[in-house]
N, C-alpha and C positions, 0 to 999 in steps of 0.2 A: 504494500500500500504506500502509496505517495504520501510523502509528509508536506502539509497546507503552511505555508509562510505568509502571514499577515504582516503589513508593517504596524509601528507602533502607531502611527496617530491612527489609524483604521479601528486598530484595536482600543484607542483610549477614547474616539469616538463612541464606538458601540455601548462600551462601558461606560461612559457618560450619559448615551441614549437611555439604556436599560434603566441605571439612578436616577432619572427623571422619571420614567416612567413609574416605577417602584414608589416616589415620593410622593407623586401625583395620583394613585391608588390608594397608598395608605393616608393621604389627606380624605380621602371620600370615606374609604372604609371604616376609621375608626371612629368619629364621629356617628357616622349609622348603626356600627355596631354599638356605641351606649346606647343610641336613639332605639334601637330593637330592646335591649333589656330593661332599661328606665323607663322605656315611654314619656322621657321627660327631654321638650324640645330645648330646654333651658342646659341641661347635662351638657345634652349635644353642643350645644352653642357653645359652651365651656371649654370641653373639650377641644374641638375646631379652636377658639381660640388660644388657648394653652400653646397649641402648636405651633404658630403661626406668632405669638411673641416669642417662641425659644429660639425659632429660626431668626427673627430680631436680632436675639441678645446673642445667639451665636456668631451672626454674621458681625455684629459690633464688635465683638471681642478679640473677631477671629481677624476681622480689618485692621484692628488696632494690632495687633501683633504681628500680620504679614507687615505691616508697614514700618 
């Protein structure tokens, strides 16, 4: 069998694709799954936003130290 030679940015694309796809799933999913077991539209809300300041405070922290 032939051994498949990817180059790197091909491969750091894909990997890049898939992380987004994966982030952008679990922003829907986890959200609906409280919404499924609370039945409370406010959990949900909670949730969803919890996530969306850690991405916040991560990207701040994580800016301030690349920099």
């Amino acid at each position: 069998m032939s051994e498949r030679r990817y180059s790197p940015l091909a491969t750091l694309f894909a990997a890049t694709f898939l992380f987004r796809i994966g982030n952008a799933v679990a922003a829907l999913a986890l959200p609906w799954f409280v919404l499924s077991h609370t039945k409370s539209a406010a959990w949900a809300g909670a949730t969803a936003a919890s996530s969306v300041i850690a991405t916040i405070i991560g990207a701040w922290v994580g800016g301030g130290l690349v920099d």
